[in-house]
C-alpha positions as CSV (number, residue, x, y, z in Angstrom):
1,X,196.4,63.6,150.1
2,X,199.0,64.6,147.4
3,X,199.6,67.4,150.4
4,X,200.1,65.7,153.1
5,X,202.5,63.4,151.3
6,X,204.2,66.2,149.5
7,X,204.6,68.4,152.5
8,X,207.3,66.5,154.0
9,X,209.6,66.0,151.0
10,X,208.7,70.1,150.3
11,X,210.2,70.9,153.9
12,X,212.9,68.8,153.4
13,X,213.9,70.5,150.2
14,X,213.5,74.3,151.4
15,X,215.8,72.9,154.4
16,X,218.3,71.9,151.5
17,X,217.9,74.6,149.7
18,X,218.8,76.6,152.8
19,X,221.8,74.5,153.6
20,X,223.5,75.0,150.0
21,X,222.2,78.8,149.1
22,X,225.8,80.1,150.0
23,X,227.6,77.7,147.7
24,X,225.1,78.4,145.2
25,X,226.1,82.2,145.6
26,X,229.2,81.3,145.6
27,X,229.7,79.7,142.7
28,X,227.8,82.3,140.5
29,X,229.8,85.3,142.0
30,X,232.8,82.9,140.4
31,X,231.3,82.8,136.9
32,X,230.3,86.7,137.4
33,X,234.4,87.1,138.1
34,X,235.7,84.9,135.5
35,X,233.0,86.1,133.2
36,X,234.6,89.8,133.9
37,X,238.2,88.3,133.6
38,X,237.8,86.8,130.5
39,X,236.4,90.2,129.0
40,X,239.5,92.0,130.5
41,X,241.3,89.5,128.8
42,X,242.9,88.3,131.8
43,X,241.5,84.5,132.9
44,X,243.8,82.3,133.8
45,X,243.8,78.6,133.2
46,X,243.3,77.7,136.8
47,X,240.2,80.6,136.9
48,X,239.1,79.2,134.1
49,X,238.8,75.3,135.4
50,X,237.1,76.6,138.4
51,X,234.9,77.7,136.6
52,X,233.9,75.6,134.6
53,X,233.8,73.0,137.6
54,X,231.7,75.5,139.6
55,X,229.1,75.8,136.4
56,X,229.0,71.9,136.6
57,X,228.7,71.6,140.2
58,X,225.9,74.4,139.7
59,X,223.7,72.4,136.9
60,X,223.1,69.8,138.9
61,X,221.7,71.3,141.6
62,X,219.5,73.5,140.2
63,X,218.1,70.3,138.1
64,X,217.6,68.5,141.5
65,X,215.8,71.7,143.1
66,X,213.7,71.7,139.3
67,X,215.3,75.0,137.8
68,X,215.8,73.0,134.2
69,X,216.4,77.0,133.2
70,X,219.2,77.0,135.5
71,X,220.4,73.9,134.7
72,X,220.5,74.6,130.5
73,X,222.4,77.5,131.5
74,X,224.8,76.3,133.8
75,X,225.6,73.6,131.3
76,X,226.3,76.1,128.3
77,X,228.7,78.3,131.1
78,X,230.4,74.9,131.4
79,X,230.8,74.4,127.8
80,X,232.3,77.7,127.3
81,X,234.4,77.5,130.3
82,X,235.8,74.2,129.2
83,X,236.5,75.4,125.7
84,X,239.4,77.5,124.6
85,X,238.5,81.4,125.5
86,X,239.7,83.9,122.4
87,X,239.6,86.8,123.9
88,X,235.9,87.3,122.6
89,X,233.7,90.2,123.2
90,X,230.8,88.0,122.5
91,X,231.5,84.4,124.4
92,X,232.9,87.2,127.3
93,X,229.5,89.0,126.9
94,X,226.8,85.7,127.2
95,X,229.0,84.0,130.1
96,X,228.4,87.7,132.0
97,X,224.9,87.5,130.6
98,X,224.5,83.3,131.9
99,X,226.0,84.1,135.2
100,X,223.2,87.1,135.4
101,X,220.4,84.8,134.7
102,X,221.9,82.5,137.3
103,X,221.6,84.8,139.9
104,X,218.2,86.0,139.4
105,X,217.3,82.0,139.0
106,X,218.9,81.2,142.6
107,X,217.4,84.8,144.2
108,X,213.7,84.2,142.8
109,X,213.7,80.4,144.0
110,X,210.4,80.3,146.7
């Protein structure tokens, strides 16, 4: 039974899934670029809010589609996005490194 009542909602979530895959790709390849700009030392303030918004806009979806992996990650992007940048090697190196897990998390979805 748990099939044939699950089936529906399944199908209706690959569907959404479907439907918001390009802004999900989108809005890693924007950490992946502020993640590079801010190792280059050159994010700006507006790259920098977009990210960060992206990253939020990305934890929540992955928690509705179940990727708590995804989510924990997209929130800690967020918090470093949000924060004041220094020009570190090593914030600049995990935010490459979160938006890398990212994309493997939204490629590997079934």
């Amino acid at each position: 039974m748990s099939d044939t009542v699950g089936s529906p909602l399944t199908e209706a979530m690959n569907r959404l899934w479907t439907k918001f895959l390009p802004q999900m790709v989108e809005r890693v390849t924007t950490l992946q670029k502020a993640a590079e700009s801010a190792a280059n030392g050159a994010l700006g303030a507006a790259e920098q809010q977009t990210a960060s918004s992206d990253a939020h806009k990305l934890a929540g979806v992955l928690g509705t589609f179940g990727l708590h992996e995804g989510t924990e990650l997209a929130r800690e992007a967020e918090n470093l996005f949000a924060g004041t940048l220094d020009g570190s090697a090593a914030i600049s190196a995990r935010l490459a490194q979160i938006a890398e897990q990212l994309r493997t998390i939204v490629a590997s979805r079934p």
